[in-house]
N, C-alpha and C positions, 0 to 999 in steps of 0.2 A: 607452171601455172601461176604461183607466188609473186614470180618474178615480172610475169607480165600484168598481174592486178596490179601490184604496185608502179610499174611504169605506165599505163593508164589511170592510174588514181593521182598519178607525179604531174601527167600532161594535162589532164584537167584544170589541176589547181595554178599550173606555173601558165596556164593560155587565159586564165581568170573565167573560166565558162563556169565553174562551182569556186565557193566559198568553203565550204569544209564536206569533207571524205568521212561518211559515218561507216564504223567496220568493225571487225573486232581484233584485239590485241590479247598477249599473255596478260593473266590475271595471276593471283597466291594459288598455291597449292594447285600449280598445274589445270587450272580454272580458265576460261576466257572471258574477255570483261567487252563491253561497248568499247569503243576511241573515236572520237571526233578530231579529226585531224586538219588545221587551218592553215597549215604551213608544212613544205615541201618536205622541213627537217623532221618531221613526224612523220614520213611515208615508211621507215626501215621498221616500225611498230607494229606496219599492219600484219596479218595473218588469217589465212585461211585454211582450215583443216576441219576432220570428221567432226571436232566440237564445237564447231560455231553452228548453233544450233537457234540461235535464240532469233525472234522476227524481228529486228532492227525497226522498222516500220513503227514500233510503239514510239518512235520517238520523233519520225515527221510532225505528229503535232502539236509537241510540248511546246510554249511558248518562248522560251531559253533558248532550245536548240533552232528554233523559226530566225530568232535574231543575229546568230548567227549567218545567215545568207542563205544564197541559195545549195542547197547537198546533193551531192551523188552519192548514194547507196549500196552496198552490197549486198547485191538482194538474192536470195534465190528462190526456188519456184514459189514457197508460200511467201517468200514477201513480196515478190511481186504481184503473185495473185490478192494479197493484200491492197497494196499500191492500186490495182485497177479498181477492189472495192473503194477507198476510201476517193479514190477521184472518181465514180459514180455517182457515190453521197456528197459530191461538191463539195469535199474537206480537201482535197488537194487538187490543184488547177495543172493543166498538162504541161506548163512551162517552168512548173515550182520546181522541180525534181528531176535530175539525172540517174538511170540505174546501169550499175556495172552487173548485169546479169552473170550465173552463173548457172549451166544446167543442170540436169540429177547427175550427167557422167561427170561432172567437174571441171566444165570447158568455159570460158568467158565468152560470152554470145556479145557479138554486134549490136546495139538494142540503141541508136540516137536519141530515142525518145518515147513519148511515152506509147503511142500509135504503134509503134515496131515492137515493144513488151507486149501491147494488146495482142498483136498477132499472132505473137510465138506463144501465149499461153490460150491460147482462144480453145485449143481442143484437150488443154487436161485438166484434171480435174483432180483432188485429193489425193493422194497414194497414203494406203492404211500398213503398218508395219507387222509382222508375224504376231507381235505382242498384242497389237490394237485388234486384229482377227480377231486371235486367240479368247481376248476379254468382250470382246461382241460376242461371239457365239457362245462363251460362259453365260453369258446374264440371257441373250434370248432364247436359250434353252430353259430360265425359268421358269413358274409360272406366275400369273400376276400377280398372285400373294407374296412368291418368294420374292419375283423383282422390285417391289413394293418394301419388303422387310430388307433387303441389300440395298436399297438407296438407303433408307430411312437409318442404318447402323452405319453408312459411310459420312449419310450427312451431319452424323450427331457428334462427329469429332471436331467439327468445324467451329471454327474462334472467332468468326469473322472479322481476319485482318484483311479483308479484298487482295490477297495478293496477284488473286484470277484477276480480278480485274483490274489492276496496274497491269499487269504482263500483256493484257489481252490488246493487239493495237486495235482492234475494232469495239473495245467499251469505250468511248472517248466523249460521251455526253458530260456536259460541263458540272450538270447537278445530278447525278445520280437516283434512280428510283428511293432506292435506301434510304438518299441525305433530305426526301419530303416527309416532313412535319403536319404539313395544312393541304391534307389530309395524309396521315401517316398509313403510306401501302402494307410498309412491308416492316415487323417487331424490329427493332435495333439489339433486344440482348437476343443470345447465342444460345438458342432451344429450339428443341426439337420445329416448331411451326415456323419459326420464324427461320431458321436455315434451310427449309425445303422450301420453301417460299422464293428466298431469296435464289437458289441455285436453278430452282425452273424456270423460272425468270429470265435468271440472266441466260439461262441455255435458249429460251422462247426467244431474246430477243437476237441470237445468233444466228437461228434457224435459218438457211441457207445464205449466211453469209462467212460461217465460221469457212477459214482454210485450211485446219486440220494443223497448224502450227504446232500444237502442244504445248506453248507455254503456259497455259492455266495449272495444266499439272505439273509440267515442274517447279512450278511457282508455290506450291499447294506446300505448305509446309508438313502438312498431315498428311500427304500422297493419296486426298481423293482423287478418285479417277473421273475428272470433272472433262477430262478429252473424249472418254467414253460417252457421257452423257449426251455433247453436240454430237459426237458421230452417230448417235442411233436418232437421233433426232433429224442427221443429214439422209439417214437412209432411209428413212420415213416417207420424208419429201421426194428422194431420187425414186420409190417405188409408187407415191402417189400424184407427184406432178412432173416426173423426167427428167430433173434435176436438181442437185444440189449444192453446187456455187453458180455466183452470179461471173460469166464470164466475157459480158457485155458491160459498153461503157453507159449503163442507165440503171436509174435507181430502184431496180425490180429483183426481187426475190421474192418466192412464193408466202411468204408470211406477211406481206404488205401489197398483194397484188388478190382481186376478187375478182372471178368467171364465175360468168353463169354456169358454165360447164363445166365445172370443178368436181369431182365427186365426191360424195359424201358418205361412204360405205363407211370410210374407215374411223366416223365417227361412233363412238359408243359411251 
């Protein structure tokens, strides 16, 4: 499988159809890092194994890596499901980007473009890990007092160094809620109000766009479990609007979309 990403990632850049191969290589301490690779002699770096875990995707639209050209990516299912979000929201155009698809079994999929990623991911949807269950069913076994007092002791460890929202490729607004002054939303130091604040937030404004990535937490230097958070947020919506990612090329998800026939039980 190695062998044929990299001899796909080789013919890309040597037929000029992408500019640079974003993917991951060894990192220290048996670690994997990013690599953006410009040139053919950089292809023997690349690598793919169980630790490349991280959504590449955060990095389609840094401004550095844009001027680099046009990329093919290694994507697999949450980046790509990523990749259709952020070209919904008109941040990527369908000819910006090439993906080397990878499936859950660890096969390179065919994918020319971006229309042929749309279709192969058009019927799935999230997959939750034993762990990610496991910590769902702990907290909605709460009750609202308790789940109330288990955010409120998670969120008070928090330093606010945004690493969630570096890691996240779907925080990508230019100014941030946080960085307004005139009118200040949300407290800037690190106490109790102003970090629950800040973290409902940013979960509100994920709400059925997040893909289940997980890099907020492991980004989280404190190991809140801020992936929990979107996920009972996405199961909210899957139980009260029928879904919870957007897996259409349009800029619709239920937290930015109003029916009249919406219901309204599960307000209180």
């Amino acid at each position: 499988m190695l062998d044929e990403l990299r001899n796909k990632a080789r013919e890309l850049l040597e037929k000029g159809a992408v500019k640079v191969v974003i993917g991951y290589s060894e990192g220290s301490d048996k670690n994997v890092r990013p690599i953006f690779i410009r040139n053919t002699d950089g292809i023997d770096r690349l690598i793919y194994d169980e630790r490349c875990v991280q959504n590449l995707s955060v990095y389609l639209l840094k401004p550095e890596v844009k001027a680099l050209g046009k990329p093919v990516i290694i994507a697999t299912i949450p980046v790509m499901q990523t990749i259709n979000q952020l070209s919904a929201e008109y941040q990527i155009s369908e000819d910006a980007v090439m993906v080397l698809g990878i499936s859950k079994d660890g096969k390179i999929l065919d994918l020319p473009d971006l229309k042929s990623m749309r279709s192969y991911i058009s019927e799935l949807q999230p997959e939750l890990t034993k762990e990610d269950i496991e910590g769902l069913e702990k907290i909605e076994r709460l009750s609202s007092e308790e789940r109330w007092n288990f955010w409120q002791e998670k969120f008070s460890s928090c330093i606010k160094c945004y690493a969630c929202r570096a890691a996240c490729p779907l925080c990508y607004c230019s100014r941030c809620t946080v960085e307004c002054n005139q009118p200040q939303w949300i407290d800037v130091p690190s106490h109790q109000l102003g970090n629950f604040e800040w973290h409902v937030m940013r979960a509100m404004h994920l709400a059925g766009r997040c893909v289940n990535c997980g890099d907020c937490f492991r980004a989280c230097p404190l190991d809140i479990p801020l992936n929990l958070l979107t996920k009972i947020i996405m199961r909210d919506i899957e139980k009260n609007f029928g879904k919870n990612v957007n897996t259409e090329n349009a800029p619709v998800y239920p937290l930015s979309t109003y029916n009249v026939e919406d219901k309204e039980n599960f307000i209180k």
